[in-house]
N, CA, C and O of each residue as an XYZ file, in Angstrom:
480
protein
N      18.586    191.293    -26.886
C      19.084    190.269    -27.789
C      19.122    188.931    -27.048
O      19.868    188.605    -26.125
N      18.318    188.342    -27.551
C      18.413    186.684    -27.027
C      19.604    185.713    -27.582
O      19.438    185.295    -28.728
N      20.846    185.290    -26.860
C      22.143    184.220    -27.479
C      21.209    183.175    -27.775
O      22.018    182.247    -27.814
N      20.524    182.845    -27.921
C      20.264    181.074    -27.413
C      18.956    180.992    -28.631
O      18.277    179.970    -28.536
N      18.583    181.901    -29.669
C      17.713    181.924    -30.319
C      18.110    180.449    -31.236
O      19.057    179.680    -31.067
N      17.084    180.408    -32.169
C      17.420    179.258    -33.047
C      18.417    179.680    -34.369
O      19.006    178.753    -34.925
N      18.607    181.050    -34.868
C      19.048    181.499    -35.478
C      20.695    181.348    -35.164
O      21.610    181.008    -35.914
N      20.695    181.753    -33.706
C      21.966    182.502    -33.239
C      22.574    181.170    -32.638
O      23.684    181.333    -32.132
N      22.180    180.172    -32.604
C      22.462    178.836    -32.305
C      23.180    178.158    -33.645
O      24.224    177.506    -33.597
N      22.416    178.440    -34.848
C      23.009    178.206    -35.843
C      24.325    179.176    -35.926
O      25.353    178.577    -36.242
N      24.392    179.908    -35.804
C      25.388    181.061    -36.146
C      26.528    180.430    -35.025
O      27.656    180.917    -35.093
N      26.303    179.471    -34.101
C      27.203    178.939    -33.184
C      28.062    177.847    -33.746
O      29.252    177.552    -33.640
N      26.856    177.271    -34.490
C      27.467    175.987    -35.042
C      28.478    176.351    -36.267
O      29.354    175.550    -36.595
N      28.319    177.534    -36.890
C      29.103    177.914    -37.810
C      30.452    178.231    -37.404
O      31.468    178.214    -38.098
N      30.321    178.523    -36.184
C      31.421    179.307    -36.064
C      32.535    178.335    -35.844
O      33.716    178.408    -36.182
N      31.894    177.427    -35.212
C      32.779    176.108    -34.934
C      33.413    175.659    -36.229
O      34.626    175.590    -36.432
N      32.242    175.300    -37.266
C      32.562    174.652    -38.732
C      33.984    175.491    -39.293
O      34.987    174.884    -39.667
N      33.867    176.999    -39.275
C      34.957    177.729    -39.690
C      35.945    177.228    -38.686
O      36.592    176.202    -38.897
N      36.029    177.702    -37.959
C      37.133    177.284    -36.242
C      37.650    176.051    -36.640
O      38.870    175.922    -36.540
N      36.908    174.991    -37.128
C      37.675    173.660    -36.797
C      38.496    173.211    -38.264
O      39.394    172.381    -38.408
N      37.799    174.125    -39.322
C      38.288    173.196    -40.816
C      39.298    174.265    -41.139
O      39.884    173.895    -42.156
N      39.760    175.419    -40.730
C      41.275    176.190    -40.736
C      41.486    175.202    -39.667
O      41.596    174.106    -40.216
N      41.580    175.102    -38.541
C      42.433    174.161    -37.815
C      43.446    173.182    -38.177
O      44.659    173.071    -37.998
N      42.194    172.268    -38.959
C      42.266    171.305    -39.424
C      43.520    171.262    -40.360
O      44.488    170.523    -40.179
N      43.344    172.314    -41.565
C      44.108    172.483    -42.592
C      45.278    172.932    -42.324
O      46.184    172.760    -43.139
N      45.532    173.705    -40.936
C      46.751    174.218    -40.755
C      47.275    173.274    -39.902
O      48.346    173.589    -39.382
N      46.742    172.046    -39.577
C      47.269    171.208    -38.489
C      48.288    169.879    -39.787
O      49.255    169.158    -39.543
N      47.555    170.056    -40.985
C      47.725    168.830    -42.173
C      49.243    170.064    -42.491
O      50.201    169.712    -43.179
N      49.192    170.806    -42.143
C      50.368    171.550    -42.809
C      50.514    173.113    -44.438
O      51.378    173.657    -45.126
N      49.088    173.127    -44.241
C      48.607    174.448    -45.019
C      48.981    175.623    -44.564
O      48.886    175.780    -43.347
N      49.483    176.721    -45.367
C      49.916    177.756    -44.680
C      48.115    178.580    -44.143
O      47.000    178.677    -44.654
N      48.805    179.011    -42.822
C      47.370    179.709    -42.068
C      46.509    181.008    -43.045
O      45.286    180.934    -43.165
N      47.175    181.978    -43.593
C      46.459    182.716    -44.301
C      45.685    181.905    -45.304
O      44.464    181.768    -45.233
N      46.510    181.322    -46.329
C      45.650    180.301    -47.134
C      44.620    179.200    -47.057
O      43.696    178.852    -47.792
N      45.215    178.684    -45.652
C      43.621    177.627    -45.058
C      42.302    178.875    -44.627
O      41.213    178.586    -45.123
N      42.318    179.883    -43.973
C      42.114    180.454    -43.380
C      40.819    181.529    -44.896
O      39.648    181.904    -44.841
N      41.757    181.610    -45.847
C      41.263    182.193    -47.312
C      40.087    181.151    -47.610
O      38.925    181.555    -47.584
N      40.413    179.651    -47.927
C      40.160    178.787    -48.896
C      38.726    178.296    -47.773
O      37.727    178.060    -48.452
N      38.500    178.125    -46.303
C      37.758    178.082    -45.935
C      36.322    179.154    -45.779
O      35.180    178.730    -45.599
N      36.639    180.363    -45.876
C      35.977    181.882    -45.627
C      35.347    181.469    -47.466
O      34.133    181.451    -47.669
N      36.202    181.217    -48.456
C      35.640    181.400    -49.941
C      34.756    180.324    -50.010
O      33.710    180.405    -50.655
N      35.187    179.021    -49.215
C      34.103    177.694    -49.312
C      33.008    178.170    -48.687
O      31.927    177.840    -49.176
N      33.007    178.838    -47.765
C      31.717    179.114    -46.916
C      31.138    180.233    -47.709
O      29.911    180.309    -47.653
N      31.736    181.086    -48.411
C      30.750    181.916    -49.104
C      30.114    181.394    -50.522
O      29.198    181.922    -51.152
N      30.777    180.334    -50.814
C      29.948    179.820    -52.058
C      28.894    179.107    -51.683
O      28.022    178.936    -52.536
N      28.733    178.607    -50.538
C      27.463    177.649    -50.372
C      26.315    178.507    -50.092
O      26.167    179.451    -49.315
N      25.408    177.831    -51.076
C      24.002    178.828    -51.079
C      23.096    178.268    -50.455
O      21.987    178.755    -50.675
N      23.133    177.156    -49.526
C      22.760    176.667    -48.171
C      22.678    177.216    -47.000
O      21.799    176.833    -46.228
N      23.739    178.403    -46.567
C      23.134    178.936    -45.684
C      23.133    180.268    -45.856
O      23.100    180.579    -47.046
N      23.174    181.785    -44.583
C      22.944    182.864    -44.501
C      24.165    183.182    -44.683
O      25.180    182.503    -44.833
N      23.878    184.807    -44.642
C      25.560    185.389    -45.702
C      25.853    185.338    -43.822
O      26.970    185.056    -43.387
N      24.651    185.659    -42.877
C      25.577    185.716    -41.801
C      26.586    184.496    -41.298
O      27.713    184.598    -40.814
N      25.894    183.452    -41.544
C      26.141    182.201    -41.225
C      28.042    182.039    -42.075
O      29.108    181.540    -41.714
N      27.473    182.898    -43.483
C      29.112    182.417    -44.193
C      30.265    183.868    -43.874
O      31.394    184.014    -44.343
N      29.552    184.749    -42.980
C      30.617    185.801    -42.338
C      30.880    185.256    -41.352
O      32.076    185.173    -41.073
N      29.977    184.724    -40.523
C      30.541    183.989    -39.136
C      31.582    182.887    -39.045
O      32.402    182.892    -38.127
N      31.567    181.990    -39.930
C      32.768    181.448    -40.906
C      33.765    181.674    -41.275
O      34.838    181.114    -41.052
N      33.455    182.730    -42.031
C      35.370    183.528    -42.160
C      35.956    184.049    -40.845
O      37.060    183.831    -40.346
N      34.877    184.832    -40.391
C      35.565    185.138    -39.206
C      36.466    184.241    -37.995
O      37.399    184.658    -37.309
N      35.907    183.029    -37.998
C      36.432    181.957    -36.656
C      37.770    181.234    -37.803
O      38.903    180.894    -37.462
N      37.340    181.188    -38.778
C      38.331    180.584    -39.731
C      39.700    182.032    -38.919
O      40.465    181.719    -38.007
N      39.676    183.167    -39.407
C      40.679    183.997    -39.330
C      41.126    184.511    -37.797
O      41.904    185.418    -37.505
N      40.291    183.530    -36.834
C      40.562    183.727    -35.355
C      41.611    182.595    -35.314
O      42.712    182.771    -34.792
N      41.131    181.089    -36.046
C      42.210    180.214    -35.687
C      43.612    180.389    -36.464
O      44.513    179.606    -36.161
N      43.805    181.186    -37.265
C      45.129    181.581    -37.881
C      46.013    182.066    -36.575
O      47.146    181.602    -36.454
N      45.531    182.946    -35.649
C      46.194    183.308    -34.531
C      46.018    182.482    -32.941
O      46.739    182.498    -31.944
N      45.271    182.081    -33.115
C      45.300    180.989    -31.783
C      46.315    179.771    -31.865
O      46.544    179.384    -30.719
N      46.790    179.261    -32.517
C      47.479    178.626    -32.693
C      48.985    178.861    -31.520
O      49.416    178.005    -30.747
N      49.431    180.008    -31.683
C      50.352    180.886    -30.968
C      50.052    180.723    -29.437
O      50.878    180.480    -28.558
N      49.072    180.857    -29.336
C      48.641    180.975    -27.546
C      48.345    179.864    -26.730
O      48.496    179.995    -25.515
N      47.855    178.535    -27.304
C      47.614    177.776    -26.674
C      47.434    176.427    -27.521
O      46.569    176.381    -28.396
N      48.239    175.358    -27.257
C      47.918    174.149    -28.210
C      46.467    173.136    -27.503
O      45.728    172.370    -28.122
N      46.450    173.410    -26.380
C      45.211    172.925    -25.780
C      44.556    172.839    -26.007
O      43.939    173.838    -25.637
N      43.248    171.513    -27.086
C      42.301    171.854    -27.661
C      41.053    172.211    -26.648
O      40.193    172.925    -27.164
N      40.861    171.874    -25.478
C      39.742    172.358    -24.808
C      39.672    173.777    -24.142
O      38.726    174.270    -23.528
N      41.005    174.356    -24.434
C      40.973    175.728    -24.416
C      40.927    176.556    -25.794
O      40.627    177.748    -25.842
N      41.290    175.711    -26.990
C      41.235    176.402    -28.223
C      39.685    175.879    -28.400
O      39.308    176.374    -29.462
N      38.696    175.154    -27.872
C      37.183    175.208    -28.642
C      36.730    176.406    -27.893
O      35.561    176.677    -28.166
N      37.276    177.207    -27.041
C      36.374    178.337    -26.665
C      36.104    179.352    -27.303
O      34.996    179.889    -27.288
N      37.359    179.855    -28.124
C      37.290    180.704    -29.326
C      36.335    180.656    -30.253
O      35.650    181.663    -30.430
N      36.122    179.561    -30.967
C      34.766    179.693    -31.483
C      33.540    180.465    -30.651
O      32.778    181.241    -31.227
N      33.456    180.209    -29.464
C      32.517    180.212    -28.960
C      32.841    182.530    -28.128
O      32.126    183.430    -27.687
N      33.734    182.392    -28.304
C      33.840    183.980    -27.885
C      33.790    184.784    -29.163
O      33.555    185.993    -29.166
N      34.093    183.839    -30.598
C      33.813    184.697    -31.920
C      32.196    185.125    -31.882
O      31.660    186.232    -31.813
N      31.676    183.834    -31.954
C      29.846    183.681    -31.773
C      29.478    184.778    -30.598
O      28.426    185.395    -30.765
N      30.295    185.086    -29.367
C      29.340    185.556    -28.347
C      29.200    187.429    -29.032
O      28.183    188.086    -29.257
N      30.863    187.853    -29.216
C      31.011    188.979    -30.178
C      30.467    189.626    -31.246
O      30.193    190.808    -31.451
N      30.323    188.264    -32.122
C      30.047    188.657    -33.455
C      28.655    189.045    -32.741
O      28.505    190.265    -32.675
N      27.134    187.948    -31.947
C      25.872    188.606    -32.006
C      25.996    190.067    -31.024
O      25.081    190.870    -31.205
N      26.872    190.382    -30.187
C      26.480    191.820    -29.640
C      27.045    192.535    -30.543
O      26.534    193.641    -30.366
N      28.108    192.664    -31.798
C      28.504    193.687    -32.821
C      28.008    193.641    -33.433
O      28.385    194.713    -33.906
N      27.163    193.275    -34.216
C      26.254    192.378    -35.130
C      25.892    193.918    -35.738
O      26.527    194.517    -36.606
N      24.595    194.408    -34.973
C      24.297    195.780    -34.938
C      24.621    197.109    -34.716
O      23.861    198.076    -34.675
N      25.762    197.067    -34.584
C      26.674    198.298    -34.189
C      28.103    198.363    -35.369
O      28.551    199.505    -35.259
N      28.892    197.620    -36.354
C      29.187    197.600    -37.069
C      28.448    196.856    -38.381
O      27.907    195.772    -38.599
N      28.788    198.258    -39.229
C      28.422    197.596    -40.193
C      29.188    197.178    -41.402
O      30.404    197.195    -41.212
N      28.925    196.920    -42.231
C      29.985    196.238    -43.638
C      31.109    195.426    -42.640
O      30.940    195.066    -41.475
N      31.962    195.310    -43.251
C      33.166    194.175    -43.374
C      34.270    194.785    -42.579
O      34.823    194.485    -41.521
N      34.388    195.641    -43.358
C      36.023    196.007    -43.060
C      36.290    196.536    -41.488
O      35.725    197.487    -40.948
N      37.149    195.793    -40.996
C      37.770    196.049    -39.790
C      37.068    195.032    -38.829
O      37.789    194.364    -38.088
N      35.092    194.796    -38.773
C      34.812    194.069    -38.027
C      34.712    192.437    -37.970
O      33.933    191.763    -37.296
N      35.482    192.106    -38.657
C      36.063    190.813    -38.306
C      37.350    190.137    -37.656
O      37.511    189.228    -36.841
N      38.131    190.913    -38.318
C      39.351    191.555    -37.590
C      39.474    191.622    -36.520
O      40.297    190.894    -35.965
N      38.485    192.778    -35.605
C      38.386    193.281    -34.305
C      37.619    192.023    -34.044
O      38.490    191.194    -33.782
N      36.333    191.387    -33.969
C      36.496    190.385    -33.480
C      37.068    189.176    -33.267
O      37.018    188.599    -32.181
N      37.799    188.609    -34.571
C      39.181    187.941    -34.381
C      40.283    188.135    -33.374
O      40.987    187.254    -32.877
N      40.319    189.489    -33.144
C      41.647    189.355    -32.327
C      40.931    190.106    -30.835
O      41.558    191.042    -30.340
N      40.177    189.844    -30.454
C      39.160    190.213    -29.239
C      39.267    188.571    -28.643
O      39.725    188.342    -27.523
N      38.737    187.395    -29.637
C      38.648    186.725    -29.480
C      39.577    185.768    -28.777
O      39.342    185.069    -27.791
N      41.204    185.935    -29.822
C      42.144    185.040    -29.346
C      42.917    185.578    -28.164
O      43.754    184.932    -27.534
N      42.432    187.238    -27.847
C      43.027    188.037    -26.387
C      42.358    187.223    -25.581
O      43.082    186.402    -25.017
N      40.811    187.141    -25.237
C      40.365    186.666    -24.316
C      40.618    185.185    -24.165
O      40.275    184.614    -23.129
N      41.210    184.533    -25.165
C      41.775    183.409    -24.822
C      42.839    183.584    -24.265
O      43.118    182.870    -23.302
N      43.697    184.542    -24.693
C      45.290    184.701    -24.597
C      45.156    184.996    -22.918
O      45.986    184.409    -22.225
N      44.073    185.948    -22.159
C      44.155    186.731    -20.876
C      43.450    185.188    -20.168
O      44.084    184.531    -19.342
N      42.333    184.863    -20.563
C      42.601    183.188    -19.521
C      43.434    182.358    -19.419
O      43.090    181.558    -18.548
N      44.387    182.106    -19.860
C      45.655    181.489    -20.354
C      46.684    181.526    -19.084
O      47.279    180.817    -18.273
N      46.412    183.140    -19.588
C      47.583    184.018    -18.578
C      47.121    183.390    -17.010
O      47.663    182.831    -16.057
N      45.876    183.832    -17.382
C      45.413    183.636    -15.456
C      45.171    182.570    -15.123
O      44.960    182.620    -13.911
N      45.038    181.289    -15.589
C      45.108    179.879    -15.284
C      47.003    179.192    -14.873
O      47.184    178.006    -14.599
């Protein structure tokens, strides 16, 4: 599996787009499940990009519901995006459908933030 494809590059940039606009909404004062909902449903209505592109979306959307807790640091909270993206392409092929694997990478995600945290 190549990270750095043109595909999986896009699938980077998504992850951010989800990551930053729950942020965003829970930073204006939106409750986190509901920013977290209303971003994952915006990204699945747009018929602009891939369904992966609008799962990779919900998913970083429902990573920043819990990062919030661990670290207010934004140059330690842009990594999460970037550990949703590294996850999501090695699970990619090994789970399939929905249920549970977003989840598990959500909270994979904000640990390995949570365990650099610790050790810094």
């Amino acid at each position: 599996m190549n990270l750095f494809r043109l595909h999986s590059m896009y699938l980077l940039f998504f992850s951010f787009v989800g990551f930053l606009a729950c942020h965003i909404l829970i930073s204006i004062g939106l409750n986190p499940i509901l920013a977290s909902s209303l971003v994952g449903f915006t990204g699945s209505l747009s018929k602009y990009i891939s369904k992966k592109a609008s799962t990779i979306i919900y998913c970083s959307s429902f990573a920043a519901i819990g990062v919030l807790e661990v670290n207010q640091r934004i140059s330690l909270l842009l990594l999460v995006p970037i550990f949703v993206w590294i996850i999501f392409r090695f699970l990619d092929n090994h789970f399939h459908g929905h249920g549970g694997k977003l989840g598990t990478i959500a909270f994979l995600s904000v640990s390995f933030l949570f365990c650099l945290v610790s050790y810094l």
